[in-house]
Each structure stands twice: as C-alpha cells, then as structure tokens.
Rosetta silent file (secondary structure, phi, psi, omega in degrees, C-alpha in Angstrom):
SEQUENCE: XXXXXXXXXXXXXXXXXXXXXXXXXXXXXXXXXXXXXXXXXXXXXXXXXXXXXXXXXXXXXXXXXXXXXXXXXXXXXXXXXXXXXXXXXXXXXXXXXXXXXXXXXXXXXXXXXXXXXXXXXXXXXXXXXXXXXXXXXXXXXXXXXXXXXXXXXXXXXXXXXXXXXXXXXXXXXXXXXXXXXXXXXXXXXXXXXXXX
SCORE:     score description
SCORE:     0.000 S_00000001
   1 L     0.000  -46.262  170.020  214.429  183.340   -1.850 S_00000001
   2 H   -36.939  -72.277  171.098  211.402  182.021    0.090 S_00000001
   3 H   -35.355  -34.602 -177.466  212.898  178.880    0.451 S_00000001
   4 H   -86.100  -36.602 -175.596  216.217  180.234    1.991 S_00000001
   5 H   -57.331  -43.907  171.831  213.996  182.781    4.130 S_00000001
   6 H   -96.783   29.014  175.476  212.084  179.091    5.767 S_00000001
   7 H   -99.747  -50.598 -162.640  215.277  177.681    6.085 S_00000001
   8 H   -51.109  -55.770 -164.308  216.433  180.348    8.462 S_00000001
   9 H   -42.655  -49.168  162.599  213.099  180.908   10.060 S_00000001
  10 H   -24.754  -54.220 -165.719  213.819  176.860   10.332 S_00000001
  11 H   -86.586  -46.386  174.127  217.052  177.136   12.421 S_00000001
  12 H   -44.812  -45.378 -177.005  215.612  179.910   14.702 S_00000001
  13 H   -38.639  -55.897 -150.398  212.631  177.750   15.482 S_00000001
  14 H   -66.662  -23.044 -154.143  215.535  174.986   16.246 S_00000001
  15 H  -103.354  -44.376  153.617  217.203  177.890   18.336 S_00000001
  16 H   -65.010  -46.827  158.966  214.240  178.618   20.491 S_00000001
  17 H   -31.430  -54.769  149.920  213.342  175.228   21.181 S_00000001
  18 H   -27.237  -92.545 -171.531  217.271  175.289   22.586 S_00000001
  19 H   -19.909  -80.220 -162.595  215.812  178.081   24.742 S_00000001
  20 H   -64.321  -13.123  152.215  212.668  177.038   26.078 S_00000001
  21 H   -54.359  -43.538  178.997  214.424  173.786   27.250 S_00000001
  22 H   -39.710  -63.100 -162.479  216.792  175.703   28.649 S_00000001
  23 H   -69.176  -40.030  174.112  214.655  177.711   30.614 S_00000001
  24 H   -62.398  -53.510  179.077  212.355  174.692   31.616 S_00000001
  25 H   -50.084  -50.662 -159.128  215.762  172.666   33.149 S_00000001
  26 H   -59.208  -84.591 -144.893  216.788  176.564   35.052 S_00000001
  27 L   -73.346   52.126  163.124  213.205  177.076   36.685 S_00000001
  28 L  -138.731   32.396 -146.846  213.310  173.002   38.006 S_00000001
  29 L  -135.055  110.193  165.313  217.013  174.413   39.307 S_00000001
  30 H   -75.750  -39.601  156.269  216.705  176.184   43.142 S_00000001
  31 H   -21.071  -55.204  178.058  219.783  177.414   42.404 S_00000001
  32 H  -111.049   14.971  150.897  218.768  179.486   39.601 S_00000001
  33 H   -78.024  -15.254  163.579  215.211  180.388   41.051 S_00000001
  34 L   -84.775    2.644 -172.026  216.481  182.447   43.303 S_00000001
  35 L   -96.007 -169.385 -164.280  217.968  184.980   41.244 S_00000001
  36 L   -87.154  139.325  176.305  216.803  188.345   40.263 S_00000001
  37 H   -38.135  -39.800 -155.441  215.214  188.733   36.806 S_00000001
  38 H   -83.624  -10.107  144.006  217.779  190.970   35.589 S_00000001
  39 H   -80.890  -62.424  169.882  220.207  188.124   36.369 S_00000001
  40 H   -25.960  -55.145  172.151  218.280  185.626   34.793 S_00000001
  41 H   -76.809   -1.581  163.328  218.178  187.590   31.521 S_00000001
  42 H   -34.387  -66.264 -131.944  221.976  188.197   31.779 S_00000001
  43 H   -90.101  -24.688 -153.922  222.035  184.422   32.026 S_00000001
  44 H   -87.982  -85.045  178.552  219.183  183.682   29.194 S_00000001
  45 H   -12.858  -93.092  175.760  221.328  186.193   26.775 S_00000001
  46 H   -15.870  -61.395 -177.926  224.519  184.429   27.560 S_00000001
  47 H   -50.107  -56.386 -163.473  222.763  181.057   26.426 S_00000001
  48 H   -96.827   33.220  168.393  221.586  182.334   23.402 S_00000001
  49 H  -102.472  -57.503  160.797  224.452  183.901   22.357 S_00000001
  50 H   -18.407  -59.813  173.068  226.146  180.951   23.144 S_00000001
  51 H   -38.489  -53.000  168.960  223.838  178.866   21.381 S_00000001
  52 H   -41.364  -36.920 -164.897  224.676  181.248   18.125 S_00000001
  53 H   -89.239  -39.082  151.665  227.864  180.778   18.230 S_00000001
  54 H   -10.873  -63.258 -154.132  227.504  176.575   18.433 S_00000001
  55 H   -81.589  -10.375  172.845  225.506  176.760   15.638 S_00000001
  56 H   -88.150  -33.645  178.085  228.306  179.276   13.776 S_00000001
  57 H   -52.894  -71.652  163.564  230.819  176.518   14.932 S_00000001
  58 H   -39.313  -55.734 -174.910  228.527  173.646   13.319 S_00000001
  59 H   -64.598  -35.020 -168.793  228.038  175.802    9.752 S_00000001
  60 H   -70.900  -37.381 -157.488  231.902  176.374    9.477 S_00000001
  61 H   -73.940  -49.491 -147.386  232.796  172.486    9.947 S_00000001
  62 H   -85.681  -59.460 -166.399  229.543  171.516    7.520 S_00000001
  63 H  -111.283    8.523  178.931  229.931  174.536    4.639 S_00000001
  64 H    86.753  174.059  154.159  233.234  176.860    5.467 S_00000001
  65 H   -20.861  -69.760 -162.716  233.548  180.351    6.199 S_00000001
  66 H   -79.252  -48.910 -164.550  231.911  182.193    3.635 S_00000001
  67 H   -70.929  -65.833  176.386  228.684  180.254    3.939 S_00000001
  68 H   -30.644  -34.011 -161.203  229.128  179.949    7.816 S_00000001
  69 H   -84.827  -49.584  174.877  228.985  184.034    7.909 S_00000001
  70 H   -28.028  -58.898 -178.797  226.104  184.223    5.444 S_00000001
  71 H   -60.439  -44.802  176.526  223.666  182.143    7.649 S_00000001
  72 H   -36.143  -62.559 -174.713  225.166  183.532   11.011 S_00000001
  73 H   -38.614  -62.403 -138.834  224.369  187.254    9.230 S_00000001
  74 H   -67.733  -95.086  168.392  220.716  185.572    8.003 S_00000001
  75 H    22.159  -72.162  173.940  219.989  184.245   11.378 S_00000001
  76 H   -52.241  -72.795  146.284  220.909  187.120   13.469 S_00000001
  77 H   -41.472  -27.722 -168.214  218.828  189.392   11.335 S_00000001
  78 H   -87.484  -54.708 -178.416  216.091  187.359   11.300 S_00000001
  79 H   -60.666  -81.224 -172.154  216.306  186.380   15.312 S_00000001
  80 H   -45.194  -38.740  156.065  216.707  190.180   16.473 S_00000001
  81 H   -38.176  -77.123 -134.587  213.693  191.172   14.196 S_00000001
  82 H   -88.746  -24.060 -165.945  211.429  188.694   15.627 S_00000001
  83 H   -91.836 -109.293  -48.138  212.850  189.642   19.762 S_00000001
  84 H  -111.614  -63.737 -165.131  212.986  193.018   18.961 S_00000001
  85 H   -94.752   -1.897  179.267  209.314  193.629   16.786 S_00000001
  86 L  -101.578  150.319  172.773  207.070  190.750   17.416 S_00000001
  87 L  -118.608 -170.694 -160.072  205.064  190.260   20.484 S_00000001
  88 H   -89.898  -24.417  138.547  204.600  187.111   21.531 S_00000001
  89 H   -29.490  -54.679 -176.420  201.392  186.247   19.820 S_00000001
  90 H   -82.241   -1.433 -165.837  202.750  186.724   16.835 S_00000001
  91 H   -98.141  -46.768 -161.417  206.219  184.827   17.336 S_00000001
  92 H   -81.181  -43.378  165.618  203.994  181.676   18.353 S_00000001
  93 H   -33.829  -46.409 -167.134  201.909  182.388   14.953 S_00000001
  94 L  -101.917   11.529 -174.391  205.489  182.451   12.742 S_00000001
  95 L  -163.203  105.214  136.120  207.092  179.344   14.774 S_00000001
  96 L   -44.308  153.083  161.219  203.595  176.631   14.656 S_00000001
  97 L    58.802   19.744 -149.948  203.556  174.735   17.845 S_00000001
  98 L  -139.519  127.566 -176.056  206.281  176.734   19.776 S_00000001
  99 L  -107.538  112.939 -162.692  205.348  178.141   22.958 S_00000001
 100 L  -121.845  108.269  134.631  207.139  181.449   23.924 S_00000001
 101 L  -128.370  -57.969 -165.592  205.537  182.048   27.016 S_00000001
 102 H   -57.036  -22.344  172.035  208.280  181.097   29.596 S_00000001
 103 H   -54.991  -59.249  160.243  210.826  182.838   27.594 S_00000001
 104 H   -52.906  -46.393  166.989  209.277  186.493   28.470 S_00000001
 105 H   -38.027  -22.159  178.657  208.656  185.515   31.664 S_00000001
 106 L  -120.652   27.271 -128.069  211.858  185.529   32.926 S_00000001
 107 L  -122.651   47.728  152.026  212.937  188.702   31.326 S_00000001
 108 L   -10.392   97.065 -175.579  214.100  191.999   32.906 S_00000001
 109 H   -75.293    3.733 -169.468  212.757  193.869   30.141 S_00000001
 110 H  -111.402  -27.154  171.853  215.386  196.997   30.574 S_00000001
 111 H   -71.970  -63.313 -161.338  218.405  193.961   30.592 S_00000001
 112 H   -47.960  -56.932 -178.071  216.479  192.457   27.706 S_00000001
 113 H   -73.861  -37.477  177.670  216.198  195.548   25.519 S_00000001
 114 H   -45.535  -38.714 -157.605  220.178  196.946   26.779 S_00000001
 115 H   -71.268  -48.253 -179.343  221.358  193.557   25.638 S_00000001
 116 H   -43.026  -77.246 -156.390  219.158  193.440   22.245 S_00000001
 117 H   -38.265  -40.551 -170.391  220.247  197.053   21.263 S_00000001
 118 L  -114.333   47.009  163.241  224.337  195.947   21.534 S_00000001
 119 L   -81.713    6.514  147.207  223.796  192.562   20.325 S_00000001
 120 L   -75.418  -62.666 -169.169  226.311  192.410   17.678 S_00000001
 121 L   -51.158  -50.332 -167.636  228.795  193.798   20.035 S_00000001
 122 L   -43.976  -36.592 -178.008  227.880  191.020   22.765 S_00000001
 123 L   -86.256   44.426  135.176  227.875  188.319   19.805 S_00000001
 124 L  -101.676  -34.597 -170.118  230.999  189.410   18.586 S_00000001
 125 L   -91.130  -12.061  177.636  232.840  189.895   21.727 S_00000001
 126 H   -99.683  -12.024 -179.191  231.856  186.133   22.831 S_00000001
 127 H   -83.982   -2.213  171.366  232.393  184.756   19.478 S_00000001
 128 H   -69.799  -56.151 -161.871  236.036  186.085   20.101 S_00000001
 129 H   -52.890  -76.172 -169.197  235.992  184.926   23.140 S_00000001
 130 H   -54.309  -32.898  172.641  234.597  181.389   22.598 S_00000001
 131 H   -61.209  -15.097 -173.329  237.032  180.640   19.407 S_00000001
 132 H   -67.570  -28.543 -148.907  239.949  180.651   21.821 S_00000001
 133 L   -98.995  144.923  169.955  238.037  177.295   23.825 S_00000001
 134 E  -100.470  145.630  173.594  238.326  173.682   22.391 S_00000001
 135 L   -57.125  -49.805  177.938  235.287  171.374   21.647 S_00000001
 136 L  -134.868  148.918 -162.757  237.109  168.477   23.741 S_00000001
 137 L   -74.922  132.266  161.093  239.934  168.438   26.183 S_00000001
 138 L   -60.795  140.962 -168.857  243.297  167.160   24.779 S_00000001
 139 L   -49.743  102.623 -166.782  244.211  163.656   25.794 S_00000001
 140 L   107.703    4.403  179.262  245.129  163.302   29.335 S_00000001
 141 L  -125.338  155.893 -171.753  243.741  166.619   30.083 S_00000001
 142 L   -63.776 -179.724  170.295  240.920  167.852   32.160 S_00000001
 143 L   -64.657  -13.140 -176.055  237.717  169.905   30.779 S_00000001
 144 L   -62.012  136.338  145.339  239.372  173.791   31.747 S_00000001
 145 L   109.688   -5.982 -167.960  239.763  175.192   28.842 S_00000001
 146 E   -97.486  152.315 -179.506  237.149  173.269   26.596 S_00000001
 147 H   -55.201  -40.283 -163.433  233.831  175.752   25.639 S_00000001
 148 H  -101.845   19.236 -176.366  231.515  174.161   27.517 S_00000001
 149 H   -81.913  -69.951 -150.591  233.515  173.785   30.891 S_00000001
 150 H   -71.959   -0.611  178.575  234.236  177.863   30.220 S_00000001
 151 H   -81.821  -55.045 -168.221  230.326  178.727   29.134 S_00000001
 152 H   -54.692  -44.036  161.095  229.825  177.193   32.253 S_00000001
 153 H   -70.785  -17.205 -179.514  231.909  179.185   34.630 S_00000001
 154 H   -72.194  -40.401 -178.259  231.378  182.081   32.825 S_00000001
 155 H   -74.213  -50.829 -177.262  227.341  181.293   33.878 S_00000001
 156 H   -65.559  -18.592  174.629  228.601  180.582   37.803 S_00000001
 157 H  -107.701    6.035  171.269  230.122  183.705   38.124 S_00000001
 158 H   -79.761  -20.517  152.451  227.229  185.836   36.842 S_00000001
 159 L  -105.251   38.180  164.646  225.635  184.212   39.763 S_00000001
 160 L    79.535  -11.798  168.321  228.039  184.992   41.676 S_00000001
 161 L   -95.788   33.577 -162.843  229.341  181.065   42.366 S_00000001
 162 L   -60.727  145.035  165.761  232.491  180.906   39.991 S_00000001
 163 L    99.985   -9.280 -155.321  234.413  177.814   40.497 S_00000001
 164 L   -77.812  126.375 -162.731  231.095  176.078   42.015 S_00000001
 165 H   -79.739  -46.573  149.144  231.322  172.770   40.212 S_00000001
 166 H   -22.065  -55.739  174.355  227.706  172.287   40.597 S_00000001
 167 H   -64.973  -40.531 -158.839  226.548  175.221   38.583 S_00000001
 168 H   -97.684    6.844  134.670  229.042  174.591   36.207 S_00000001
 169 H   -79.952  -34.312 -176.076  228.091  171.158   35.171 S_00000001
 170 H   -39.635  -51.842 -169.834  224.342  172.057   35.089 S_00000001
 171 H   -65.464  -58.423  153.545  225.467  174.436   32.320 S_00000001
 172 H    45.928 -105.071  172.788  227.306  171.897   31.355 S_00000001
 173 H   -64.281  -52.798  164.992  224.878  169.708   30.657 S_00000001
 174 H   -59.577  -39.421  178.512  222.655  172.447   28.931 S_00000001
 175 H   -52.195  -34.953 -135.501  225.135  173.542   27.064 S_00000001
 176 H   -95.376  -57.226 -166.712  225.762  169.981   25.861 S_00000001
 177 H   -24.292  -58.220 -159.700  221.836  169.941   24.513 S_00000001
 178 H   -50.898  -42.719  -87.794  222.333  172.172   21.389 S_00000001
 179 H  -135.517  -35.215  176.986  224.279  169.595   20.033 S_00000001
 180 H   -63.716  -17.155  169.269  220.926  166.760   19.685 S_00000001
 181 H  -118.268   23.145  162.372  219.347  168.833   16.887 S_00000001
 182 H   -19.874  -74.397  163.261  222.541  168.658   14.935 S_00000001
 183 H   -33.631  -39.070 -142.257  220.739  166.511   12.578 S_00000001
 184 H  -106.187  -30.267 -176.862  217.464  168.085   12.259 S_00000001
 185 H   -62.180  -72.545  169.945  219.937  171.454   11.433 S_00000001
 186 H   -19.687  -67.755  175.731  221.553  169.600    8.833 S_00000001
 187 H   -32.288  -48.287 -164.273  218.296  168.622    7.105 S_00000001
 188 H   -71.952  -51.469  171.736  217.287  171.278    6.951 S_00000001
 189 H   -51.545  -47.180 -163.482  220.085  173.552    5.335 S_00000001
 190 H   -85.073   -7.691  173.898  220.666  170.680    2.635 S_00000001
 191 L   -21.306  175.902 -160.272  217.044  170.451    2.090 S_00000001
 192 L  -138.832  126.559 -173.212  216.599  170.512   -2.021 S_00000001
 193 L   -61.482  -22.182  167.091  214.639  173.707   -3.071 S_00000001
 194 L   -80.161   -6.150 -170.334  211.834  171.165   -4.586 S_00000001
 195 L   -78.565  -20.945 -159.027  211.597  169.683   -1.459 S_00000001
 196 L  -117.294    0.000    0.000  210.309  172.770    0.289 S_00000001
C-alpha cells in the first residue's frame, strides 16, 4: 500500500514539475503577463487538467482501462488533497526539491478555490471533450482537430485571441512538454515493490 501511495505521490511530483515549467515559459511570455490573475488561473487550471488527461491517455495505451481509471481516481484524490489542504510549506516538504512558489503566485484564489470545488466536473467535461481530438493529424492533413492544436485554441480564446496562431503554438509547444517525462512515468509505475 505504501508503495502504491509513493508511486502516485511520484506522478504528481512529475505533474507539478509539468506546471512549474509551464508557468516559468507563461511569465517569460508578454503575451500572457498581461493578463488578470483570474485569467491566468483559468489558464493554469486548463493546463493541469489538460495535463491529467495526457497522463490518463498515456495509462490507457501502457495498462488499459481498468488500470487507467484506478490511477486517474488515485491521482486526482491525491492531487486535490494536497491543492486543496496543504499550504505550501508543506507541499515543498511532501515533493523534496520542488519549488511551489510560482504556482500560488499566479493564482486568483476565488478562481482557484471555484475551480478546485467542481473539479471532477471540469475534469470530466474536458476529458469528454479532449477524447473526441487525435494525437496526430491524419496524413495529408493539417493540425485542426489534433489535441494539442485544440488545447491550444481553447487557451487563445480564454485570452481572448482565438485563432491567433501565435498563442496557439506557444501552447503548443507547452502542451507538447508533458510528453518528455513519459519515461520517468513509466519507471515509475512498473517499478518492482522491492525496488521501492
């Protein structure tokens, strides 16, 4: 039980890390320094439900369904605990070496808690959403219609730029990130309970 509990605690680590890159690429961005917190944490939220559902994408290809929902469930539970009840001291204490500071910083805390409290619905209604979207464009066709083209536009029109082909490679490109600890995920999950 331990072991599966510092597996999860394991992929959340992996899932802020996702974040605070994130956040470090936005605030080098003029584009996204201009906005208002409570658009920023729209736009943070949006990543890391987006992020969730990558990483529910990744568990169904590597272990199926049933396994895929189990971790998602573990995850989720785990994540929202630690946002919800933790302060930030204590987050950087339970994640060694991981530096939460920029993450609150950029935080409408009245977006932040609205979003937390219906954060099943939000992850549920994008994980609807997002299953509809292909991983890579069919041959001879452009990126509409592929996940991260539509994460992206989905992020340009919460600021208000939809269509702006600028914004929506940046996101792009962030979106794109998640995809480099792939490995590190892996490892981790298949780890061997003596191993641990």
């Amino acid at each position: 039980m331990e072991n599966k509990k510092n597996k999860i605690r394991g992929l959340i680590c992996i899932l802020f890390t996702i974040m605070e890159s994130t956040i470090e690429y936005l605030m080098e961005e003029e584009d996204f320094l201009s906005l208002s917190k409570n658009t920023m944490s729209e736009i943070l939220m949006e990543f890391l439900i987006f992020n969730l559902h990558q990483f529910s994408r990744t568990f169904y290809a590597w272990f199926g369904e049933k396994e895929r929902n189990e971790l998602i469930d573990d995850v989720m539970i785990e994540l929202l605990d630690d946002l919800k009840h933790k302060n930030k001291g204590e987050l950087e204490e339970r994640y060694a070496n991981l530096t939460i500071d920029s993450f609150g910083d950029y935080l409408d805390e009245l977006t932040f808690k609205s979003i937390l409290d219906d954060f099943y619905h939000y992850y549920n209604k994008r994980e609807a959403e997002y299953a509809n979207y292909l991983d890579n464009p069919k041959e001879g066709e452009g990126l509409v219609g592929t996940l991260l083209w539509e994460f992206g536009n989905k992020i340009a029109k919460i600021m208000n730029r939809e269509k702006d082909l600028g914004i929506i490679l940046k996101v792009f490109y962030l979106g794109a990130m998640w995809t480099h600890f792939g490995d590190i995920m892996k490892e981790l999950l298949l780890e061997k309970e003596e191993n641990c």
